[in-house]
MARMARLO-809630 format. One record per residue (C-alpha): chain; residue in three letters; x, y, z. Coordinates in steps of 0.02 Angstrom, whole numbers, plus 50000, padded with zeros to 5 digits. Layout:
<zamis>
- mol_type_east_north_up
- A_ALA_X_Y_Z
...
</zamis>
This chain:
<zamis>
- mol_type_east_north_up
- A_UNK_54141_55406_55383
- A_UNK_54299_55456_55298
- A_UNK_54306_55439_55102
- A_UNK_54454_55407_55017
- A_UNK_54537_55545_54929
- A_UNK_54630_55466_54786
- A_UNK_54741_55307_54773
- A_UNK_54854_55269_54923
- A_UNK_54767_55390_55046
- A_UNK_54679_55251_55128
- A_UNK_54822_55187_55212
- A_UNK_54850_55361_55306
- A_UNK_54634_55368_55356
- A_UNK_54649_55214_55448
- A_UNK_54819_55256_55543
- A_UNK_54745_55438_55580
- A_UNK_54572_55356_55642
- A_UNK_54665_55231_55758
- A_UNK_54757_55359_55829
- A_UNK_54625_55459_55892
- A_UNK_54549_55320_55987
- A_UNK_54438_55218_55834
- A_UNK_54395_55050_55908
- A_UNK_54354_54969_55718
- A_UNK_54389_55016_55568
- A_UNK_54251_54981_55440
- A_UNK_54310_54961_55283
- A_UNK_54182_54968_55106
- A_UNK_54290_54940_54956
- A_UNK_54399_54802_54853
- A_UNK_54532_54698_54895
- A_UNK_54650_54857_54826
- A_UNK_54571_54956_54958
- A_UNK_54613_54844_55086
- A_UNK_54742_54825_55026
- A_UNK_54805_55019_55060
- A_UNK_54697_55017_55230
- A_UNK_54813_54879_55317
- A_UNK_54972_54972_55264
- A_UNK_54907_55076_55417
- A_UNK_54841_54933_55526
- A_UNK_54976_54811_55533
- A_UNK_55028_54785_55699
- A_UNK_54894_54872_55771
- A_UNK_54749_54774_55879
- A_UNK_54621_54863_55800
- A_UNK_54496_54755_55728
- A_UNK_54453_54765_55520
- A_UNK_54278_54738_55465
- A_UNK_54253_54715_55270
- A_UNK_54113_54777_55162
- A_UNK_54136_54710_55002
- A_UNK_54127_54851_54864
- A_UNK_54276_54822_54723
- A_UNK_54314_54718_54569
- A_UNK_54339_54552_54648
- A_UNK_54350_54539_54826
- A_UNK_54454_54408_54869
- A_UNK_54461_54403_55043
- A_UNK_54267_54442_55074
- A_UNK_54240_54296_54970
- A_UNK_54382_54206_55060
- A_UNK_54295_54231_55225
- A_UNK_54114_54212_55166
- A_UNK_54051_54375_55153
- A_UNK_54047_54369_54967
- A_UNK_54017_54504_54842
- A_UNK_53867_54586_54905
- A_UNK_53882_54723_54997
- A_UNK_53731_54735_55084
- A_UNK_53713_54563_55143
- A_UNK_53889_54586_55213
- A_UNK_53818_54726_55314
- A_UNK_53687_54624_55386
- A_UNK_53838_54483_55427
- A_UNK_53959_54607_55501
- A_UNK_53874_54624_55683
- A_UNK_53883_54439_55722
- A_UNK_54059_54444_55658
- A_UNK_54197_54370_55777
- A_UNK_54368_54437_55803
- A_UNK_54528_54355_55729
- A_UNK_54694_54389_55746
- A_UNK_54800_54342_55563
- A_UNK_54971_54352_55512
- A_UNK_55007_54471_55365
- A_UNK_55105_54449_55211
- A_UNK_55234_54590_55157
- A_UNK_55342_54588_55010
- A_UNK_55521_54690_55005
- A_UNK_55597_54742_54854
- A_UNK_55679_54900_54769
- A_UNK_55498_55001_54795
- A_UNK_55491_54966_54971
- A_UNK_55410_54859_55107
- A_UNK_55211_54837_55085
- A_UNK_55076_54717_55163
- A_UNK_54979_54609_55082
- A_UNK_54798_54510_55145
- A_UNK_54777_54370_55017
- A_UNK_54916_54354_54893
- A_UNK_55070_54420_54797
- A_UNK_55122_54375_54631
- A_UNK_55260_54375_54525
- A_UNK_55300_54361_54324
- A_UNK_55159_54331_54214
- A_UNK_54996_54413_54322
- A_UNK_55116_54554_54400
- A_UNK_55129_54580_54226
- A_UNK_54946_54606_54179
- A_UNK_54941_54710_54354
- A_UNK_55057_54837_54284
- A_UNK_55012_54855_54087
- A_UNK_54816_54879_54142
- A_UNK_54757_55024_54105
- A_UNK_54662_55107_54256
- A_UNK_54513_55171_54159
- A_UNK_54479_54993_54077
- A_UNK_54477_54923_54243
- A_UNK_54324_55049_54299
- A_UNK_54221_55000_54148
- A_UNK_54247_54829_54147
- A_UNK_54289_54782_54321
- A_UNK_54344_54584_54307
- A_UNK_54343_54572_54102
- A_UNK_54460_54718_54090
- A_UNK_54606_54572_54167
- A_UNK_54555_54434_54049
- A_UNK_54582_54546_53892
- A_UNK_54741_54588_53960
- A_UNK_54776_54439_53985
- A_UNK_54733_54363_53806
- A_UNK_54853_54523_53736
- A_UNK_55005_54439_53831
- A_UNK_54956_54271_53714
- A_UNK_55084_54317_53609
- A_UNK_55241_54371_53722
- A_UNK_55374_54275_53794
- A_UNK_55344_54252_53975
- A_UNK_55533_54266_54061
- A_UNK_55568_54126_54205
- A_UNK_55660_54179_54363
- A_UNK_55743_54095_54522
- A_UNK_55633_54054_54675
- A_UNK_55695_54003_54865
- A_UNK_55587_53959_54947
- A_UNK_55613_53936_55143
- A_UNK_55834_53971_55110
- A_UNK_55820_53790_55035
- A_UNK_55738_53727_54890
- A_UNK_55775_53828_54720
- A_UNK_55654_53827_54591
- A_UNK_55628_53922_54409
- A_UNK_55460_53984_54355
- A_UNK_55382_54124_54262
- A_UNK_55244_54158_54376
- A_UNK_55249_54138_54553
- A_UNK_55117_54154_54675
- A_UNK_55115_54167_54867
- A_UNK_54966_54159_54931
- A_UNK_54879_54160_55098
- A_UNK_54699_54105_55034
- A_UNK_54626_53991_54921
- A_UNK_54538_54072_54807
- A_UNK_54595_54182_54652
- A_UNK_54525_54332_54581
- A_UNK_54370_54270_54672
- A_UNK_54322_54126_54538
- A_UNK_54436_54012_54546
- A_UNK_54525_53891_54675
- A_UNK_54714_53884_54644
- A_UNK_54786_53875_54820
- A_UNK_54673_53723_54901
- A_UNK_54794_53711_55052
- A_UNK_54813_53900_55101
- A_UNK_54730_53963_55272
- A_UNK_54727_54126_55344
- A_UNK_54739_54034_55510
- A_UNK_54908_53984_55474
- A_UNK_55069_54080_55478
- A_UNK_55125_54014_55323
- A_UNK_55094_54038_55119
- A_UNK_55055_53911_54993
- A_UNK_55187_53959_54857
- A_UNK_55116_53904_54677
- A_UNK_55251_53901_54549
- A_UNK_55219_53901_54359
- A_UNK_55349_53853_54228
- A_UNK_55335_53917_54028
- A_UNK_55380_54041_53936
- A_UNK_55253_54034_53820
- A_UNK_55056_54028_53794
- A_UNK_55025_53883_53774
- A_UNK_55076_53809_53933
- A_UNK_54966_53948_54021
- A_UNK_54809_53884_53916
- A_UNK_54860_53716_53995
- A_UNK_54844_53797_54154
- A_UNK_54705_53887_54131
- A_UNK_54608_53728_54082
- A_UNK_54664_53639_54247
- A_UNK_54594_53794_54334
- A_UNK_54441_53805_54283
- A_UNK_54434_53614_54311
- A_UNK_54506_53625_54470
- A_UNK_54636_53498_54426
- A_UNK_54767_53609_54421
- A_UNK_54866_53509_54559
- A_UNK_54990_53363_54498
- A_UNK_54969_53448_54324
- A_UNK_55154_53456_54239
- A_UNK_55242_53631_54254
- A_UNK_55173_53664_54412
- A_UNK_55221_53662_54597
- A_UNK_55156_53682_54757
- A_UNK_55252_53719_54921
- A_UNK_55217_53779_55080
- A_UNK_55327_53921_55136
- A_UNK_55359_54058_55291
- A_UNK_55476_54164_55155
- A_UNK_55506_54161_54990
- A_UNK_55655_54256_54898
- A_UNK_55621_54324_54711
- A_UNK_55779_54350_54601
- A_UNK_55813_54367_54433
- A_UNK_55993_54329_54377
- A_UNK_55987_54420_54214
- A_UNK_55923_54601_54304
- A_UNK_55759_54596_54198
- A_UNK_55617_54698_54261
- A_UNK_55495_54589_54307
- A_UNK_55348_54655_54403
- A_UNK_55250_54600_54593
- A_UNK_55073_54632_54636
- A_UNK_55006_54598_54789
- A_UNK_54804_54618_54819
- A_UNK_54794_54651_54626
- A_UNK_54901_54804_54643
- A_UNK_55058_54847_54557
- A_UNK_55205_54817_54701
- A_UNK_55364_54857_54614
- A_UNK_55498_54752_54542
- A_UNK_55628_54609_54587
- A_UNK_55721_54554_54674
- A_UNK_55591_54534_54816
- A_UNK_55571_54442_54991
- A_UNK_55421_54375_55042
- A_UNK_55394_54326_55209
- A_UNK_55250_54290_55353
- A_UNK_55218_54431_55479
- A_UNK_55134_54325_55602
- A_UNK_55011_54410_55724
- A_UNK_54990_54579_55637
- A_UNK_54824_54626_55614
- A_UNK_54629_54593_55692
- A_UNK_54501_54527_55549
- A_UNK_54311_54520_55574
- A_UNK_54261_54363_55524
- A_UNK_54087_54261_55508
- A_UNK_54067_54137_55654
- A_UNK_54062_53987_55530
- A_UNK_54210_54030_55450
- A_UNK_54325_54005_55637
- A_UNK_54220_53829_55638
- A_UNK_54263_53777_55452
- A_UNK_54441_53809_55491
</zamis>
């Protein structure tokens, strides 16, 4: 067992452990933990088992381990092996991996203004009251490329490599970790009220053919803002840096533990 020391000392554990000889890393945390763990994985072929401990857990929910940590210990032994592509998102700050997602624009945005201390008392309410403080704000919209081709404007912009968000909702219904690709989501508005459209869809699951929004698949997608505003990434729900950013498909970079049924449902 190796406990974490403070943020981004996670990363270093897990590159340490594999190189004296650990044949699985274990990991008990959230998707920000993991997050921090594969920056010293990728690329290696030893294998990540998840016990889910954070805010929202993402991915264990993605896979079907779900929030509980101790029925995800009881699932882990008859876990299978899978080997996944990573994301990884360059900008200004630097090159980092990513499991489930990055976004751009309006949630980067909540990423970055939350205050750390909020987020330990609250745990998932301390991002919907920062969210309802950006009701008032103009959102700014940015270019997207997506694949060196199609050119799009948005003001959030999500790449994602599963289909669930923040662990409630559905927003990506045709991402697969299976596949080396993202499903890029694009939202347009640069104001509240077109997020309180989205939001609705959302929650209804509708969000799909709804006006303002796009769906594409993608191997890379290139972030740029024209007017050299800073506008923020997160990737895993952590703060990433700033554009202009490339987002591509490592294929092949990293060994998951997965639940048997989850190989079959895909």
């Amino acid at each position: 067992m190796a406990p974490t020391t403070g943020p981004g000392t996670a990363g270093d554990i897990a590159c340490r452990a594999i190189r004296e000889g650990s044949e699985l890393i274990l990991a008990a945390g959230g998707d920000g933990t993991l997050n921090e763990i594969i920056q010293g994985m990728a690329q290696s072929q030893v294998p990540l088992g998840i016990l889910p401990a954070g805010t929202a857990n993402v991915l264990a929910t993605e896979i079907g381990l779900g929030n509980d940590l101790e029925r995800a210990a009881k699932i882990i032994p008859t876990c299978v092996t899978r080997r996944i592509a990573l994301g990884r998102v360059d900008c200004q700050a630097g090159c980092r991996y990513f499991l489930s997602m990055a976004g751009v624009g309006f949630d980067a945005q909540i990423v970055y203004d939350l205050e750390a201390g909020l987020k330990e008392r609250l745990g998932k309410a301390a991002y919907w009251i920062a969210g309802f403080a950006h009701a008032f704000r103009q959102f700014p919209e940015f270019e997207v490329e997506i694949d060196g081709s199609i050119r799009a404007i948005g003001s959030f912009a999500l790449a994602s490599r599963v289909r669930n968000y923040g662990g409630d909702f559905e927003i990506a219904s045709n991402a697969s970790l299976a596949e080396d690709r993202f499903e890029t989501v694009l939202f347009r508005g640069r104001y509240a009220l077109p997020y309180l459209k989205y939001l609705c869809g959302m929650v209804a699951g509708r969000l799909r053919g709804m006006g303002g929004v796009s769906f594409l698949n993608a191997q890379s997608v290139r972030v740029f803002d024209p007017a050299g505003r800073r506008i923020h990434i997160q990737v895993d729900g952590e703060y990433a840096g700033c554009l202009p950013a490339s987002i591509t498909v490592v294929p092949n970079s990293l060994t998951l533990l997965v639940p048997p049924d989850y190989t079959t449902a895909e």
